[in-house]
C-alpha positions as CSV (number, residue, x, y, z in Angstrom):
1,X,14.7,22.6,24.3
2,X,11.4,22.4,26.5
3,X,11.1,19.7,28.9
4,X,7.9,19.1,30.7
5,X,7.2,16.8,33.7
6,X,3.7,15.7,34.2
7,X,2.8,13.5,37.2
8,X,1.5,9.6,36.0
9,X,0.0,8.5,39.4
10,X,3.2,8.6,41.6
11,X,5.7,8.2,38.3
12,X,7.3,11.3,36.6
13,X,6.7,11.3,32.6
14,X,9.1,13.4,30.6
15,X,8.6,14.8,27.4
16,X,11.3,17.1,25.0
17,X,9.6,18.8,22.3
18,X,12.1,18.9,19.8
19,X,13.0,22.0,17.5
20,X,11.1,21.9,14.6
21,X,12.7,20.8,11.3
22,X,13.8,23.9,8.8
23,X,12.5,23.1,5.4
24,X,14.5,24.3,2.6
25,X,13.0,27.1,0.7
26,X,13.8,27.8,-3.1
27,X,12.5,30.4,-6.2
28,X,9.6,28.3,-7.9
29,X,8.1,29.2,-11.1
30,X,3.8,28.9,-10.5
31,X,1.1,29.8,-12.8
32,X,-1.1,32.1,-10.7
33,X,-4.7,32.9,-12.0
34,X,-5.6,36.2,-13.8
35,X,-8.6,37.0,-11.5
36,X,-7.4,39.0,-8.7
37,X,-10.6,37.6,-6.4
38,X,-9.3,34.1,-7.1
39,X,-6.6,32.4,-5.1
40,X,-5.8,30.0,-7.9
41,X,-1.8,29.0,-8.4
42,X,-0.3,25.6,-9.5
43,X,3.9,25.1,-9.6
44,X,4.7,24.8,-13.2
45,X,6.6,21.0,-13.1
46,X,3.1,19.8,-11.9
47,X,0.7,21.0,-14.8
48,X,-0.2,18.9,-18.1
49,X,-0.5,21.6,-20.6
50,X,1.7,24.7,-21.9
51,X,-0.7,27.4,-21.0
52,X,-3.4,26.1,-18.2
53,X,-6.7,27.6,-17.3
54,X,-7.3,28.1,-13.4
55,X,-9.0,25.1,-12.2
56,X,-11.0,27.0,-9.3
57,X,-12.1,29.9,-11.7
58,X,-11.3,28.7,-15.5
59,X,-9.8,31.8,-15.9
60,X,-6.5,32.6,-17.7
61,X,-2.9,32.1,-15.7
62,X,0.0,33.8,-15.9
63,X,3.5,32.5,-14.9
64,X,5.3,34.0,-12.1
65,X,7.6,32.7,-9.4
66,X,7.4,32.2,-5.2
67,X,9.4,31.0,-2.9
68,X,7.8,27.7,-1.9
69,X,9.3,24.6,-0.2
70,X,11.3,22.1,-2.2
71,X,9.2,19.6,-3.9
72,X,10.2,17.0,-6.6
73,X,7.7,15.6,-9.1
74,X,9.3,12.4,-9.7
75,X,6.6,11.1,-11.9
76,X,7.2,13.4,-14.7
77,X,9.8,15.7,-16.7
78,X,8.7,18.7,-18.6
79,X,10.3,21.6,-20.4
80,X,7.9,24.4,-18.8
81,X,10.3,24.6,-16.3
């Protein structure tokens, strides 16, 4: 932990900067676009059709996986997953 004292017109201030927070990583299956130039990728629980076309680039996607940080789309349940 870092404490650091900074002088408020005769009064002493403190501040802790506190560790940051570890975010729970996990395997995530993504469509990632075609074009190699194009940095297009979506996660697969958050797209609306079975096979989508980039959005950036309208180019074609293939599925893959990465590991990305744990992120629940409560709004919807699909079976691409």
């Amino acid at each position: 932990m870092k404490i650091t004292i900074l002088s408020n017109q005769g009064g002493l201030s403190m501040y802790a900067k506190k560790a940051p927070e570890v975010i729970e990583e996990v395997q995530t299956p993504v469509w990632t676009c075609e074009n190699e130039t194009c940095n297009g990728w979506m996660r697969v629980n958050f797209v609306f059709q079975d096979e989508p076309n980039c959005p950036l680039c309208g180019n074609t996607m293939l599925k893959e996986s990465r590991m990305l940080p744990v992120l629940v789309n409560s709004t919807k349940t699909n079976s691409y997953t």
